[in-house]
N, C-alpha and C positions, 0 to 999 in steps of 0.2 A: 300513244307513242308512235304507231305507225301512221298516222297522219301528220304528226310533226316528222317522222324522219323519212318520209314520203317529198316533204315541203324543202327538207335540205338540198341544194345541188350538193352531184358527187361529182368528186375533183377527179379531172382526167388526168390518165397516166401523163401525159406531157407535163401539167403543174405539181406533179408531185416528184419527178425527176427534178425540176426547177426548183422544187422546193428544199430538195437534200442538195440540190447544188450552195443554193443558199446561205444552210446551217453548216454546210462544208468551210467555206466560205469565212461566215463567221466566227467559225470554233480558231480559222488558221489566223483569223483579223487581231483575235483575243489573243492567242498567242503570243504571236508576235507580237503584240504592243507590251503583253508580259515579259515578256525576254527586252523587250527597250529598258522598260522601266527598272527590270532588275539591274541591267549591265549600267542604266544613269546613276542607282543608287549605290551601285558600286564606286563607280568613279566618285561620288560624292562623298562616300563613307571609306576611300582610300587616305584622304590628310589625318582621321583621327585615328583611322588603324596606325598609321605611320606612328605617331605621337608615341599610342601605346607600346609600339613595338620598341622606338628609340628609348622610352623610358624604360625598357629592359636589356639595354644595351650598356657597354661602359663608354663614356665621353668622347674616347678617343676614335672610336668604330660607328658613331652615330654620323655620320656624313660619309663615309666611308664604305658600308655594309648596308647595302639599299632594301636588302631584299624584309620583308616582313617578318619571316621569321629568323630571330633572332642569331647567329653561328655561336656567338658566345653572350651567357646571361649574365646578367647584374642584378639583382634583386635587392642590393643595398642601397640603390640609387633612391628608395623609399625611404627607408631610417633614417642615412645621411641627410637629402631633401628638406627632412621634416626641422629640421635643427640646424642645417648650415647656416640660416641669417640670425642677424642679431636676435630675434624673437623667436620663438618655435611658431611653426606654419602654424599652428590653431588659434595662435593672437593675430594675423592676418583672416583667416577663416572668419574669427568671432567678428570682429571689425566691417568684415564686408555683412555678416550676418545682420549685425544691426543695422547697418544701415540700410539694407535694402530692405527688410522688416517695417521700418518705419519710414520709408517713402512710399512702401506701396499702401499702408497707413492714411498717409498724407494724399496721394494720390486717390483713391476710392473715396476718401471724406470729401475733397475738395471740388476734385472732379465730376461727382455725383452731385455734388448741388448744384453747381454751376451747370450742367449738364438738364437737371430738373429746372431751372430757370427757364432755359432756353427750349427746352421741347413740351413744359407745361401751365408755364404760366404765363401772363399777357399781363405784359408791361409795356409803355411808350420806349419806345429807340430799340429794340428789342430784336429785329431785323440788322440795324444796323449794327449793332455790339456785335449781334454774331458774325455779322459781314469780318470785323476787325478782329475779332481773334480766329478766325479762318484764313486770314492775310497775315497771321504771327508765323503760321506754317512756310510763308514763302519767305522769312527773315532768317538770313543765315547766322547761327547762334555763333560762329566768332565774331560775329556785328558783334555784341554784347558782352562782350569778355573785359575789354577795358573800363568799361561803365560799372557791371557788375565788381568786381576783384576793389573797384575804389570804393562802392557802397560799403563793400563786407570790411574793408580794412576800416574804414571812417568808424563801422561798428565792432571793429576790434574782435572779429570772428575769424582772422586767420591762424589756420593751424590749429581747429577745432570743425566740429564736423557739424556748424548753422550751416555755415555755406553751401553745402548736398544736402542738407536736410528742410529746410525751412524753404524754398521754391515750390516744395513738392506740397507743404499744406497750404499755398496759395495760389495753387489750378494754376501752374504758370504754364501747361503742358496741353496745347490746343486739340493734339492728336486727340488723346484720351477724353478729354469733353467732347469734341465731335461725335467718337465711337458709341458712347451713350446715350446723346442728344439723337443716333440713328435707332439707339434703341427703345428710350424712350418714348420717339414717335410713334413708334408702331403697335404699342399698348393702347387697346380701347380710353378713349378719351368719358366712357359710359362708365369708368369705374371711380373718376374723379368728383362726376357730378354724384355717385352711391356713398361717398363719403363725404362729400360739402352735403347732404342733404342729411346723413347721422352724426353730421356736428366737427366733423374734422379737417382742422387746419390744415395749411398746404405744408406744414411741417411734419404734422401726423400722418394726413395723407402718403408725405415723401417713404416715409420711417416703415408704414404697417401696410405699404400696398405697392408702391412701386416699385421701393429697394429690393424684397423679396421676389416680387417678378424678375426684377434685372442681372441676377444673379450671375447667368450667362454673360453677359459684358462686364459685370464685376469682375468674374475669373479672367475673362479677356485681359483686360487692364492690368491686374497683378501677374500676370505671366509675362506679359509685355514689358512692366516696369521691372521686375525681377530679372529680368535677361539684362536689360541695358544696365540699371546700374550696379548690375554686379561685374558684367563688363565694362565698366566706365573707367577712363584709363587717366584723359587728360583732365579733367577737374577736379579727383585728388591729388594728384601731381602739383595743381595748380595752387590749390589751398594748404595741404599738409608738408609738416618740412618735420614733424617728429616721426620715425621709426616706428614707435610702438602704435600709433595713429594710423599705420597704412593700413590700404587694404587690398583686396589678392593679387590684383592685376602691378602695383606698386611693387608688393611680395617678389611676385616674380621677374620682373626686369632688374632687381639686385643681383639674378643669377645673372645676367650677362656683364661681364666682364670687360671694358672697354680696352683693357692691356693684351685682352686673347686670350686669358686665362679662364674661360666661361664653363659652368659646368652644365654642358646639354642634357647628359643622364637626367639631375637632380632634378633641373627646369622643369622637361617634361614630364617628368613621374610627379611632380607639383602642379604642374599642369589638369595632368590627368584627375588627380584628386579634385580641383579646384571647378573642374568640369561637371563633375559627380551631380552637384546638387545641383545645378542647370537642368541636368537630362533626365533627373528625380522630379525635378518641380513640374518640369514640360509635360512628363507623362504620367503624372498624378492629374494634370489640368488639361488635357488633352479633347476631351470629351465634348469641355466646356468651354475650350476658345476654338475647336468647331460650330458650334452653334453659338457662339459671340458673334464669331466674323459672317458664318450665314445670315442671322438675322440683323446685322445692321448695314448690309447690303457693299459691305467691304469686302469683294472678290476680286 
């Protein structure tokens, strides 16, 4: 020991001064970038504070009474809310439930194979296909709106819910096959030839070796598809003209009133509700669409 600590240089008073200047330094660096980030995520988390707070307000004092906390409460603007439209809020709820349950269904089936095509297997044009559904990303989707809306009337699916639902089991969604196709790549290609060599197919193989590694981009994908079309506003609109067929985002612009007569309370406290399983889903899956977006190289 004393020939090894013989062998260390000792740090002269000067770098050791330098050196507390340093950590002085960066304990204030840390800081303050913590106090930025807290006062950004205030301002960012100020619209939904707002929401919550007008949906404890009564109608008339929500544009009026700015401040957050409440002067006078409404608590009924929850009860009322749930029952004001022709349906009770939970046939809207159920409505958006299914269907984004089975797009994100539709999405992980379709998109994973298409996904497994393109990052595992060798076929001729295979370059090129992907060229072209990588170029669908630069197509702006109201291109498609009058093409599409005459296919689904020809098939007599207006004002039923093919039109949202059946795109989504036909990988029509580039995003999401690329996300996978970045993830698929990055899986040893040594565990493909470990299963063509004990006899299994490139569907077996997809099924008992990849899909279970990919899981992280799985979750990606359904968190992603569950955000949008539960916010998806204009393609129900576009297809549904029955009531009890809507779903949340529909739900809630029945609260506004184009006479003036709008009830703000009920909206947002509908709002609020309808928000709920968004912020449930996001941070149940949290974990896993960090390491989706780290490992497919989307930062």
């Amino acid at each position: 020991m004393s020939i090894i600590n013989s062998q260390l240089p000792e740090t002269p008073p000067d770098d050791e001064d330098t050196y507390l200047e340093r950590s002085t330094g960066s304990r204030r660096s840390r800081f303050t970038r913590h106090v930025l980030l807290c006062a950004i995520g205030v301002v960012m988390a100020y619209p939904l504070l707002w929401m919550i707070s007008s949906s404890l307000k009564p109608s008339g004092l929500v544009f009026t009474d700015l401040a957050l906390w409440p002067a006078t409460w409404d608590l009924s603007n929850y009860p009322r809310g749930w029952t004001a439209l022709s349906e009770p809020f939970s046939v809207y709820l159920l409505n958006s439930f299914i269907i984004v349950t089975l797009s994100i269904v539709g999405n992980l089936f379709s998109c994973s194979l298409a996904a497994y095509g393109f990052a595992r297997l060798k076929f001729t044009g295979r370059k090129l296909f992907f060229a072209l559904m990588l170029g669908t990303l630069m197509l702006p989707g109201h291109v498609l709106l009058v093409p599409q809306y005459i296919v689904f009337a020809k098939l007599d699916w207006l004002n039923t819910y093919y039109p949202l639902l059946v795109p989504h089991f036909l990988a029509t969604n580039a995003f999401y096959i690329f996300l996978m196709v970045q993830f698929m790549r990055a899986l040893p290609t040594e565990l493909d030839d470990a299963a063509r060599i004990d006899g299994c197919g490139p569907f077996r193989t997809f099924w008992s070796i990849i899909m279970p590694l990919s899981l992280p981009a799985f979750a990606t994908t359904a968190i992603f598809t569950f955000i949008s079309v539960w916010n998806e506003f204009f393609s129900p609109l576009l297809y549904l003209t029955d009531p009890q067929l809507y779903t949340v985002p529909l739900a809630l612009r029945q609260f506004v009133d184009s006479e003036g007569q709008s009830q703000w309370g009920q909206m947002f406290a509908m709002s609020f509700v309808s928000l709920a399983p968004v912020i449930g889903f996001f941070i149940a899956g949290q974990k896993y669409l960090v390491r989706g977006i780290a490992t497919t190289g989307l930062k």
